[in-house]
C-alpha positions in Angstrom: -17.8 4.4 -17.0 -15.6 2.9 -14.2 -14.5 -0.6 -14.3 -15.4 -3.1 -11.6 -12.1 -3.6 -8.9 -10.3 -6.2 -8.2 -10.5 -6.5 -4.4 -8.4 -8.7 -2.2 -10.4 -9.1 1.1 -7.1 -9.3 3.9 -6.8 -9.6 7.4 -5.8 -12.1 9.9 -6.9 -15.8 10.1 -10.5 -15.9 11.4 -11.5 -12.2 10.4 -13.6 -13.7 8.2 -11.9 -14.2 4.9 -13.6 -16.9 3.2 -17.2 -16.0 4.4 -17.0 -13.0 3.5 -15.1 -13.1 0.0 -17.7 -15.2 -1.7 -20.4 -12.8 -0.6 -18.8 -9.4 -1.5 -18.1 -11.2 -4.8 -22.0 -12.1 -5.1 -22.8 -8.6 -4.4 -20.6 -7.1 -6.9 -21.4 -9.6 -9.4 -17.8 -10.4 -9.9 -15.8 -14.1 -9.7 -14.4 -15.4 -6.2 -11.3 -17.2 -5.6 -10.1 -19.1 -2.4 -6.6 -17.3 -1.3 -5.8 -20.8 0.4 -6.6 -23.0 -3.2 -3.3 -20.9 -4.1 -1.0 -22.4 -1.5 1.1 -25.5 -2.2 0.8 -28.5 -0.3 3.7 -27.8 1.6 2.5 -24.2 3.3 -0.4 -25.9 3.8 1.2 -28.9 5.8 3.8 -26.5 7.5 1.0 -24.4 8.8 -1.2 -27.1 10.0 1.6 -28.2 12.4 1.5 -24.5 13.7 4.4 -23.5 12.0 3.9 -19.7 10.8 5.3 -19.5 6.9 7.7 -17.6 6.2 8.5 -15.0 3.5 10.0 -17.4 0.7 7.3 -19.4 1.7 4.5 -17.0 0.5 6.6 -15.7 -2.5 5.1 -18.5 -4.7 1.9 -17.9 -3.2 1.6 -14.4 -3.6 2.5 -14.6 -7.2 0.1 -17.0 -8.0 -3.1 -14.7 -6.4 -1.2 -11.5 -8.0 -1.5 -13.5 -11.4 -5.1 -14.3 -10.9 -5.6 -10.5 -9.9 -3.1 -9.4 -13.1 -6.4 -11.9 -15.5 -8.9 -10.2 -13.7 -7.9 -6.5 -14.7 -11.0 -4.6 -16.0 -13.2 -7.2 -15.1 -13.3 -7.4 -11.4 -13.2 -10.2 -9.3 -12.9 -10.7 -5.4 -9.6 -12.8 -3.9 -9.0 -13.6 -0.4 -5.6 -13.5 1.1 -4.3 -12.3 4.0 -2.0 -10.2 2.9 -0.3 -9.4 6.2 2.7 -6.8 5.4 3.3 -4.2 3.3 5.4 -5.7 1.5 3.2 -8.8 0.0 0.5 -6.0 -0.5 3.3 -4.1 -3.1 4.0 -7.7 -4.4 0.4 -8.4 -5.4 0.0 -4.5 -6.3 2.9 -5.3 -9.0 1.3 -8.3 -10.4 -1.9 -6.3 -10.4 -1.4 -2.7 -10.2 -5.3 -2.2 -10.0 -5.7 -4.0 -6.8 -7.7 -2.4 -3.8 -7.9 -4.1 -0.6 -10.7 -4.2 1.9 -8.7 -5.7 5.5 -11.6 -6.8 7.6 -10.2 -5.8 11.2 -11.7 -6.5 14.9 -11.1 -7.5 18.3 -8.7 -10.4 18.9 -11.2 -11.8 21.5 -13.8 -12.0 18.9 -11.3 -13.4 16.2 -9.7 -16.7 18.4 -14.2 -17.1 19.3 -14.7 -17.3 15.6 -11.2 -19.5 14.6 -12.1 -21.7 17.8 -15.5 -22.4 16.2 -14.7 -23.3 12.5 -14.2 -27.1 11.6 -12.3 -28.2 8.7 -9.8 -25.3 8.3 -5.7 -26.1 8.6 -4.7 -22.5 10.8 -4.6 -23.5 14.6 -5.8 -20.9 16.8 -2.2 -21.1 17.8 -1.1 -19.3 15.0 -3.1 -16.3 16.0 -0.3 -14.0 17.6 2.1 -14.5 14.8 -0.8 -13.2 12.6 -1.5 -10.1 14.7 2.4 -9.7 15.1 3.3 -9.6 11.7 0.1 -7.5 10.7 0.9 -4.2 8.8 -2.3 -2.5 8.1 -3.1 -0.2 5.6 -1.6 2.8 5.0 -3.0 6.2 3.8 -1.3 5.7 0.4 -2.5 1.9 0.0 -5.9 1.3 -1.9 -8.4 0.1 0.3 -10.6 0.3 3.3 -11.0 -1.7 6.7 -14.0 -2.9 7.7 -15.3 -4.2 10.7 -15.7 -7.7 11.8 -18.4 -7.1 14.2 -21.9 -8.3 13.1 -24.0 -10.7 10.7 -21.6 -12.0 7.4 -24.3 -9.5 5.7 -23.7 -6.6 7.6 -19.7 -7.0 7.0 -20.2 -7.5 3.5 -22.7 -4.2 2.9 -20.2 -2.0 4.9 -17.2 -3.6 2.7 -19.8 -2.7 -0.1 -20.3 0.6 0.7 -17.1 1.4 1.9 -15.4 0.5 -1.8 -18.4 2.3 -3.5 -16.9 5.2 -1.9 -13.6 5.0 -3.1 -12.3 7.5 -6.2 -13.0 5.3 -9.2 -15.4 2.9 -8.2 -18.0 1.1 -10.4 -21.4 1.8 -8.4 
């Protein structure tokens, strides 16, 4: 019997993240946790004055979701994160070697409508090119799937659904 994943839901600010995290989560009956809870007050200040973090910046955070991911192991759980480059996906991939990653994608018109729209959140719409600029998606040898931002939150989460049901080793 396969074991449930451990999926961190990636993609740029305003894909989608937090919406739909929770509800993939719900769907797989697995446990949710806020990427964004894991920053320190400082990333969180530097980025609502629309200054982009950089890498030792999101060191500390990336080790923190990687150790939630690591606790998670053959239980399953859902994470958001944005996980941008390569490189932060191998970081939280050697925290939590089990890790798959579903990178919600779409149209950057779409995406600003969307951030533009949201109240309460610290990313400036701003910030948006940086994100798109430092993106790295997956690569063929990376676990995961993208999935399309276009549609209802229900319709992204039953293709992100679907789509990691179809992956080698999947709990179905």
């Amino acid at each position: 019997m396969s074991t449930p994943h451990v999926v961190v839901v990636m993609g740029v600010a305003g894909t989608g993240k937090t919406t739909i995290g929770p509800l993939l989560a719900a769907r797989l009956g697995v446990p949710y946790a806020e990427g964004d809870d894991f920053h320190p007050p400082a990333n969180i200040a530097k980025m609502s004055a629309g200054t982009p973090l950089d890498d030792a910046d999101r060191w500390p955070w990336l080790d923190a979701i990687g150790s939630w991911a690591h606790g998670r192991a053959r239980l399953g759980g859902v994470v958001s994160c944005s996980a941008l480059k390569r490189s932060y996906r191998d970081r939280l991939r050697a925290a939590a070697p089990g890790v798959v990653f579903v990178h919600l994608t779409g149209d950057r018109a779409l995406i600003e409508d969307r951030m533009t729209q949201r109240q309460g959140h610290f990313m400036p719409t701003a910030l948006l090119d940086s994100q798109f600029a430092t993106l790295q998606p997956l690569q063929p040898d990376e676990a995961g799937v993208a999935v399309d931002v276009a549609g209802s939150p229900e319709e992204i989460t039953e293709r992100a659904a679907k789509a990691l049901g179809d992956l080698p080793g999947s709990a179905r």
